[in-house]
SEBAVEX-786410 format. One record per residue (C-alpha): residue in one letter; x, y negated, z negated; residue number from 0. Coordinates in pm, 1 decimal, padded with zeros to 6 digits. Layout:
<rs>
R   res         c1         c2         c3     n
R     A          X          Y          Z   NUM
...
</rs>
This chain:
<rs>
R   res         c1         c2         c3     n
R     X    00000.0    00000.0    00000.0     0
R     X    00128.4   -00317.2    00108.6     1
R     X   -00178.4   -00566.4    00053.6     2
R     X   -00378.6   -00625.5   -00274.5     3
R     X   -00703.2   -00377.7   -00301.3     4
R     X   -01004.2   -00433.3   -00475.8     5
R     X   -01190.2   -00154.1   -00567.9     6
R     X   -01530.2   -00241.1   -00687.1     7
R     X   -01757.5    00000.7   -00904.4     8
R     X   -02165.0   -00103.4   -00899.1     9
R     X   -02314.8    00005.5   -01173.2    10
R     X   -02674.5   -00018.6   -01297.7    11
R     X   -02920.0    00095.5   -01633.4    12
R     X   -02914.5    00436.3   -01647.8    13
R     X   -02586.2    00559.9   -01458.6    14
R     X   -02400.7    00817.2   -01598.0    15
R     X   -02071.7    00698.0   -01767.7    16
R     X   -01879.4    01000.4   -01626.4    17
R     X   -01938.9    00959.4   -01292.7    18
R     X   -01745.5    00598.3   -01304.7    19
R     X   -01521.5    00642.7   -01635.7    20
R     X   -01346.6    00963.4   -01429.8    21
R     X   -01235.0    00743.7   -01099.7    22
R     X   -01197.2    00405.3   -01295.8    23
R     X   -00947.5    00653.1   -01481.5    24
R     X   -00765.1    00766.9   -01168.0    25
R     X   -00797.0    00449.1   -00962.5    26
R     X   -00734.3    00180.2   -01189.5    27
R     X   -00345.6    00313.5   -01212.7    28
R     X   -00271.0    00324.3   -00810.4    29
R     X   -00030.6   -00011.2   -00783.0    30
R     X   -00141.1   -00292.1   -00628.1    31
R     X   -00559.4   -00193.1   -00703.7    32
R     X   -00792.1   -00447.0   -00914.2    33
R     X   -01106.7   -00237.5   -00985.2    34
R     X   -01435.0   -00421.0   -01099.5    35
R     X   -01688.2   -00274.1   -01242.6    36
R     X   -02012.7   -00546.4   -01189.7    37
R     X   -02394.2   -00502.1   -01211.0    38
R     X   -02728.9   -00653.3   -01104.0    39
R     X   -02781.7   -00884.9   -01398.3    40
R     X   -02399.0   -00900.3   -01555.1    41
R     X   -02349.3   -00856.7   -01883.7    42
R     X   -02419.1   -00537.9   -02093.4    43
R     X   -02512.3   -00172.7   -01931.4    44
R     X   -02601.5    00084.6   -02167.2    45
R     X   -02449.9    00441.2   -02027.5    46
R     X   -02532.9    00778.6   -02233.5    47
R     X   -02494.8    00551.3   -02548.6    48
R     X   -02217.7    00394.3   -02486.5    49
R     X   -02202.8    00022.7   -02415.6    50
R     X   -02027.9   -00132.9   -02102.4    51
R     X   -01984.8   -00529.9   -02161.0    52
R     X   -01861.6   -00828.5   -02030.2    53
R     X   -01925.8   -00717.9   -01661.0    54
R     X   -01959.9   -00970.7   -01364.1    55
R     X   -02262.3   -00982.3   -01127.3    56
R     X   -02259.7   -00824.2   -00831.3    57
R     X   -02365.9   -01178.4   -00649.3    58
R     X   -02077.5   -01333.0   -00822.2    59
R     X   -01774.7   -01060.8   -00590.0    60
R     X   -01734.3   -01207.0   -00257.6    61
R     X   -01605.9   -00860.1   -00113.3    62
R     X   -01397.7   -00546.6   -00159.8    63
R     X   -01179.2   -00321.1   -00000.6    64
R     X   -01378.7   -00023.7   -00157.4    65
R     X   -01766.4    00047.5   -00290.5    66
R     X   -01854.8    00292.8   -00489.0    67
R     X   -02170.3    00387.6   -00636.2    68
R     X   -02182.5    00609.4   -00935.8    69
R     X   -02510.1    00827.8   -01004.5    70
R     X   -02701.8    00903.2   -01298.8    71
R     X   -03071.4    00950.0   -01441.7    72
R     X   -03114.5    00522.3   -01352.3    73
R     X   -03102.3    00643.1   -00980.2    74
R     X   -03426.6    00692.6   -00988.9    75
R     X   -03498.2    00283.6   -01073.8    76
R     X   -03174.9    00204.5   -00856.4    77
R     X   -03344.6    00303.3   -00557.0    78
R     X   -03628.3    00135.8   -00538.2    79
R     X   -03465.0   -00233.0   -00703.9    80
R     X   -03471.4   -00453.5   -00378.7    81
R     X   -03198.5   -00667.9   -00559.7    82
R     X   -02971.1   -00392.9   -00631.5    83
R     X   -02999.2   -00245.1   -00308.6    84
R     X   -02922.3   -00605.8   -00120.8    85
R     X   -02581.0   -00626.1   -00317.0    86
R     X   -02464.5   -00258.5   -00206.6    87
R     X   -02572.1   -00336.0    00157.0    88
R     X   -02388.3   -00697.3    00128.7    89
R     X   -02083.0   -00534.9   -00019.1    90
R     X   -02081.9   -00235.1    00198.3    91
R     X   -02084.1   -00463.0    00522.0    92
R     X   -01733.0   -00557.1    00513.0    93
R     X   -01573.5   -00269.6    00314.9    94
R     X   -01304.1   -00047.8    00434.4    95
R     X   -01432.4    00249.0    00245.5    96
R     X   -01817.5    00294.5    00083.8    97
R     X   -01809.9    00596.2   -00126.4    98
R     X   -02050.9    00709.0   -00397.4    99
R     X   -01979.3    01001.2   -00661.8   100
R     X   -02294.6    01228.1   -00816.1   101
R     X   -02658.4    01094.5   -00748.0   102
R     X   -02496.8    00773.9   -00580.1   103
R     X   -02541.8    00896.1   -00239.1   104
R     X   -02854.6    00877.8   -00293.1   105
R     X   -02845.0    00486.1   -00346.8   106
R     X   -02622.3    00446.0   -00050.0   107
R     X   -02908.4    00659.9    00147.6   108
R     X   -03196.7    00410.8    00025.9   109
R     X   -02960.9    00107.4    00138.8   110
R     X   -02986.8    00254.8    00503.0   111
R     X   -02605.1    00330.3    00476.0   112
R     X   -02569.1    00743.8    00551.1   113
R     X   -02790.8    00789.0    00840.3   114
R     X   -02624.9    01025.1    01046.8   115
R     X   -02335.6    01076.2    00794.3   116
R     X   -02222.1    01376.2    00588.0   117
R     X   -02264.2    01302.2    00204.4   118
R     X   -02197.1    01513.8   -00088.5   119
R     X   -02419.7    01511.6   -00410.9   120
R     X   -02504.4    01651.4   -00710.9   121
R     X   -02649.7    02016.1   -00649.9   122
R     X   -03002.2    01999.5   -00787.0   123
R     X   -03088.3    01679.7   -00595.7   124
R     X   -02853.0    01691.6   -00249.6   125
R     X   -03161.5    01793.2   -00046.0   126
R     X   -03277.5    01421.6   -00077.1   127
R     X   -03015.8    01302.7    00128.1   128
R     X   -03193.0    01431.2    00455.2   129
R     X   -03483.7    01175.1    00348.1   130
R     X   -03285.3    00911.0    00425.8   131
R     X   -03154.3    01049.7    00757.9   132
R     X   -02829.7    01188.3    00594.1   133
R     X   -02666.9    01514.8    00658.5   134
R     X   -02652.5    01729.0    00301.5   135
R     X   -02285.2    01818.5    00234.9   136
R     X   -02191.4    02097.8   -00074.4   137
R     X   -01843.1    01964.9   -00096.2   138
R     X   -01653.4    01870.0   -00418.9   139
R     X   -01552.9    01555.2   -00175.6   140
R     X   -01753.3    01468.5    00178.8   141
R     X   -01555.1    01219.9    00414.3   142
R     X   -01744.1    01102.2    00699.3   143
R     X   -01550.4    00842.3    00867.1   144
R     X   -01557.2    00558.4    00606.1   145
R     X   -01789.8    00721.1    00382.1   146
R     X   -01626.9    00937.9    00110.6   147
R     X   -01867.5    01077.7   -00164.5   148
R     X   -01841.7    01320.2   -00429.0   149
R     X   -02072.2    01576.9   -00595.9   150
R     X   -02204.7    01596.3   -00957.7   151
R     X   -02039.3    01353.2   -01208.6   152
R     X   -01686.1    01580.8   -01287.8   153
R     X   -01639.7    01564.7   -00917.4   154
R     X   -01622.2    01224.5   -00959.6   155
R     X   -01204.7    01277.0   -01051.1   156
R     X   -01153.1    01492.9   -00726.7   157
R     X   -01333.8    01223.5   -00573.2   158
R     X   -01096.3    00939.6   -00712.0   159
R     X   -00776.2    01125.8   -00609.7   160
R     X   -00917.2    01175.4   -00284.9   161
R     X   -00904.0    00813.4   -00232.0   162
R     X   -00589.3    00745.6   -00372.2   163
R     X   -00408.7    00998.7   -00151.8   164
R     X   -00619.4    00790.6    00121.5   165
R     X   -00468.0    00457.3    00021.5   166
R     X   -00123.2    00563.5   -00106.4   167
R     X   -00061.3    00847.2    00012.9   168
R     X   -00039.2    01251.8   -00106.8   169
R     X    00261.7    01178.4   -00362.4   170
R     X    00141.2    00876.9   -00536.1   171
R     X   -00235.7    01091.0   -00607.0   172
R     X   -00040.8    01391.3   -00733.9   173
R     X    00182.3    01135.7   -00953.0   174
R     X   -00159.8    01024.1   -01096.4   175
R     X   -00271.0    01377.6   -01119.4   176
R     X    00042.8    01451.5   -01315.4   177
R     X   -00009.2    01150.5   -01546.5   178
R     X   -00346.1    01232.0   -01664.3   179
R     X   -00261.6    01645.3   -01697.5   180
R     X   -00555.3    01689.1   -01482.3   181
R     X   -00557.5    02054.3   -01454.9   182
R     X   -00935.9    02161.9   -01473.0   183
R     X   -00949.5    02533.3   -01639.3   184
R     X   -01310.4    02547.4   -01724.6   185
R     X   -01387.7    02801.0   -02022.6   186
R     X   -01697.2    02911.8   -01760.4   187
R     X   -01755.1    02987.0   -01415.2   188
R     X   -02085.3    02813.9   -01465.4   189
R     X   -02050.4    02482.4   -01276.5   190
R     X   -02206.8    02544.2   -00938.1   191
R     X   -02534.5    02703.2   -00944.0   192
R     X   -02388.5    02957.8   -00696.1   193
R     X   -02183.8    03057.7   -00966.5   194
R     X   -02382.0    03018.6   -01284.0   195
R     X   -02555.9    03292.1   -01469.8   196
R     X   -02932.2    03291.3   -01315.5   197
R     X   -03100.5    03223.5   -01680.2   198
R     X   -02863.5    02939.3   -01691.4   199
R     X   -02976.4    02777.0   -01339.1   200
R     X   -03327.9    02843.1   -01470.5   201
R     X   -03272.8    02695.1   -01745.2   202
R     X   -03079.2    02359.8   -01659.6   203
R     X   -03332.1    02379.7   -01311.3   204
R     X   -03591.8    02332.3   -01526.3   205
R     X   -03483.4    02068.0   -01709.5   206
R     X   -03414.2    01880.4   -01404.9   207
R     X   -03753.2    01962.1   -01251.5   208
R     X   -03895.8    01721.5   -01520.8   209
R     X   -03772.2    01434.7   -01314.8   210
R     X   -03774.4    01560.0   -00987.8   211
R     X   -04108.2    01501.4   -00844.3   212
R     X   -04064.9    01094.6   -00947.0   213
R     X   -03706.7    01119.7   -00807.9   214
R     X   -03845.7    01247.1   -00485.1   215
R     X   -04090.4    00971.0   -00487.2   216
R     X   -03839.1    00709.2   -00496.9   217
R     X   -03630.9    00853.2   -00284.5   218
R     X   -03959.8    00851.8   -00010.5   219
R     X   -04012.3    00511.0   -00068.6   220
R     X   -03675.5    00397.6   -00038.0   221
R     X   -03657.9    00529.1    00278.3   222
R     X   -03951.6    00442.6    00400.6   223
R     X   -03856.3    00043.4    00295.5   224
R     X   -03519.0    00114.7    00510.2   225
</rs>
């Protein structure tokens, strides 16, 4: 890298903290890389309990060098928030790279911005990416052109070194790999649903059922607003 980036992160009530925490972790030490995260209204963003403050409004960045959207249950709200969606379109336009990690795709989808594009997700709610004219990817890490997205919220890390290796190169990503020990050896093979014991995919399927039908519903008229 031979230019200053700036990497912004979008955020919104009700994201998962994970799904921006794990790149802000990777990203935030690749030289020469400013990374913002902003919201809608500024201020404070309540994530999983834990309290995000002092952030900038999204109106108040000019542009960046790199979007990304993270996911969480607020998706739902995220979707169908005119406002919200205006800033990720407005940011997107002159990015170099719009990525999202978990349930984020789904935001870029409702701002119009994956149609025709391969986009990963998280599992129990990638089918809602061909609502918006997307093409559903299973990946860890989807790259279509300059969309790079990543699946459910741990992906989020594979994501981030994805796009450092991107920007600075193969060593400099496995330097930051290094630096944080990140050397997933789960205790279960129970993070994909192909792999997961089938009471446990019931069981967490079920749970995420609960939301699904209003999830759907946003996601239909989010797309039909495109």
């Amino acid at each position: 890298m031979t230019q200053p980036l700036h990497i912004v992160i979008a955020l919104f009530p009700g994201v998962t903290h994970l799904d921006f925490t794990g790149p802000h972790q990777i990203l935030c030490r690749l030289p020469g890389a400013t990374v913002t995260t902003a919201s809608l209204a500024g201020g404070e963003i309540e994530a999983d309990g834990l309290v995000f403050a002092r952030l900038p409004k999204l109106s108040d960045i000019e542009a960046c060098d790199v979007l990304i959207v993270p996911g969480g249950l607020g998706t739902t709200e995220a979707m169908g928030d005119p406002d919200f969606i205006a800033e990720i379109r407005r940011l997107a336009d002159g990015a170099r790279y719009v990525c999202s990690v978990c349930t984020g795709s789904l935001v870029l989808g409702a701002a119009g911005l994956l149609k025709g594009k391969r986009a990963a997700c998280h599992w129990a709610w990638r089918d809602q990416l061909a609502l918006f004219g997307a093409i559903p990817d299973p990946s860890r890490v989807a790259r279509d052109g300059r969309y790079i997205t990543g699946g459910g919220v741990t992906a989020g890390i594979d994501f981030a070194l994805t796009m450092v290796a991107e920007l600075a190169g193969d060593d400099m990503a496995q330097s930051i790999q290094l630096a944080v020990e990140y050397a997933p050896a789960p205790p279960f093979e129970a993070g994909r649903p192909e792999t997961a014991p089938e009471a446990v995919l019931r069981r967490v399927s079920a749970i995420y059922g609960k939301a699904m039908d209003a999830r759907v519903e946003a996601a239909r008229k989010a797309a039909e607003a495109m």
